[in-house]
C-alpha positions in Angstrom: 85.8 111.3 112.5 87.6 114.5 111.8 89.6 114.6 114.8 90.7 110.9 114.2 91.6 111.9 110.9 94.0 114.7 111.8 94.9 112.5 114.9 96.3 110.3 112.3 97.9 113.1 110.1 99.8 114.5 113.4 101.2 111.3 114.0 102.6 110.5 110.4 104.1 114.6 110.4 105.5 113.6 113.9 107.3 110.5 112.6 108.2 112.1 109.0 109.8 114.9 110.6 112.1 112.8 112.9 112.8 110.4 109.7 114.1 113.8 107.9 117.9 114.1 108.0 119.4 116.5 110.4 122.4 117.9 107.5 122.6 118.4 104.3 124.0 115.5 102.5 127.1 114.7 101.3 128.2 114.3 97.7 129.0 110.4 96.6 131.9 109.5 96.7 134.2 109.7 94.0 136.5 106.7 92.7 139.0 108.1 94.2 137.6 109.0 97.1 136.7 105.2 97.2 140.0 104.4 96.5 141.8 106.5 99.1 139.3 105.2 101.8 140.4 101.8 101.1 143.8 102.9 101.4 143.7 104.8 104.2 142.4 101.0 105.8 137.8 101.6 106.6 138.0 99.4 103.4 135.3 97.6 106.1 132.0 98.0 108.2 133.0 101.5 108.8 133.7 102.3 105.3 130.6 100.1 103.9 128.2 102.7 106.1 129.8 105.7 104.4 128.9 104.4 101.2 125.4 102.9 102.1 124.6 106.4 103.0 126.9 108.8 100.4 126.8 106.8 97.3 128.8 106.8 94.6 129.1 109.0 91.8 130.6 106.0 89.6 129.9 102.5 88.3 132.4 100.1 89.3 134.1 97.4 87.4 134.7 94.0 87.7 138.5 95.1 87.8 138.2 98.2 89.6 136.3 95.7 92.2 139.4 93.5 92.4 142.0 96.2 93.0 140.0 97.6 95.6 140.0 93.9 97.3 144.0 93.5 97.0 144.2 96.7 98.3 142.1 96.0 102.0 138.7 96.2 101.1 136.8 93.3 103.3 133.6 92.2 101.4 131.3 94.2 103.7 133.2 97.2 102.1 133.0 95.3 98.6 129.4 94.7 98.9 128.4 98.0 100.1 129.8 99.6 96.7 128.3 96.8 94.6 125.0 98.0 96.2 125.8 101.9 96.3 123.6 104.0 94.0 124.8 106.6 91.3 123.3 109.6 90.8 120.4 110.1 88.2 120.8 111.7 84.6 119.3 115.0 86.5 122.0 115.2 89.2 120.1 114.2 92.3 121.8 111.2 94.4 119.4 108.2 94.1 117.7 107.4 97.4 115.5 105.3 99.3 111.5 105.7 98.1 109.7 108.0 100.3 107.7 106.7 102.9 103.7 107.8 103.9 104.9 109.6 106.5 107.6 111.5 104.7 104.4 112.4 102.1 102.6 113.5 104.3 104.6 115.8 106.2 105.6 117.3 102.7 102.1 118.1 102.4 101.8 119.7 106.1 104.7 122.1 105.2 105.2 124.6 102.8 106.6 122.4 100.6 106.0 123.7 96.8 103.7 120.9 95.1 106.4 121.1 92.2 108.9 120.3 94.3 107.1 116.9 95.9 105.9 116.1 92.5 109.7 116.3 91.6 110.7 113.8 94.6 108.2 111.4 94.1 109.4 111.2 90.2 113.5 110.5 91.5 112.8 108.7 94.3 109.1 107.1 94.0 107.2 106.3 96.5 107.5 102.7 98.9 103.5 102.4 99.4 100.3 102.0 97.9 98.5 105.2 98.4 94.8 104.4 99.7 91.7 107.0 98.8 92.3 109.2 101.6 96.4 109.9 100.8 95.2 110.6 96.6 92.3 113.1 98.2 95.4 114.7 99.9 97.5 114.8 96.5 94.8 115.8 94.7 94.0 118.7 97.2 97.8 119.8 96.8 97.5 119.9 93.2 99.4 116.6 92.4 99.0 114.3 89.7 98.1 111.2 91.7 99.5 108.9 88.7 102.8 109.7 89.6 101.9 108.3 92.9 103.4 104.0 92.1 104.6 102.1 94.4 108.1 101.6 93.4 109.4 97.6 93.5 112.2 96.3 94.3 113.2 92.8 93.0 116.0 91.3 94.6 118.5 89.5 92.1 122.2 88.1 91.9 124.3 88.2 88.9 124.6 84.3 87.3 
């Protein structure tokens, strides 16, 4: 039972640690920056991938939205910054919830319980933790109720 159990926990640090980014990432982009992109023509697929993955560092407008569209942005492009996250009151660049894997290999590392705590408030968390995950929080010295499943709800303007 114990060997199937750290079986397990091998396999989700194996996966985590290939899901962890190779770089350091970027800052958003700026409106600007957003701006001159569009200008300089990956208003586009191209363009809409840098955003999905930077994010913005601005809410954009209605207008601003329009003037980015006379100017060459395709609605890939246009849709990607409608969808691109700002950053939060604190700084940090809104991301993606983490994953089980990406808990748990937190857990295997060095990784300062502070510091996961401190992830799991920006970003939450993207599933429900069973017993044996909360044992592991617990052991690390984690409040387990800031362990919630973030949702998602997916809704379109009127």
């Amino acid at each position: 039972m114990a060997i199937r159990a750290l079986t397990a926990v091998l396999v989700l640090i194996t996966a985590a640690i290939g899901a962890l980014p190779d770089q350091v990432p970027q800052k958003p982009y700026t409106r600007d920056k957003v701006q001159a992109v569009v200008r300089d023509g990956l208003g586009d697929e191209t363009g809409a991938k840098a955003l999905a993955q930077r994010g913005i560092d601005f809410t954009p407008t209605d207008e601003s939205i329009q003037t980015l569209k006379t100017t060459g942005a395709g609605e890939a492009f246009l849709a990607a910054l409608r969808a691109a996250t700002r950053p939060s009151q604190d700084g940090l660049t809104l991301q993606k919830p983490l994953s089980e894997a990406e808990i748990f290999a937190l857990l295997a590392w060095p990784v300062p319980s502070r510091r996961i705590a401190l992830l799991v408030k920006n970003r939450g968390i993207d599933f429900e933790p069973d017993n044996e995950c909360l044992q592991h929080i617990d052991v690390a010295g984690i409040s387990a109720e800031s362990f919630t499943p973030v949702t998602t709800t997916n809704s379109s303007p009127p």
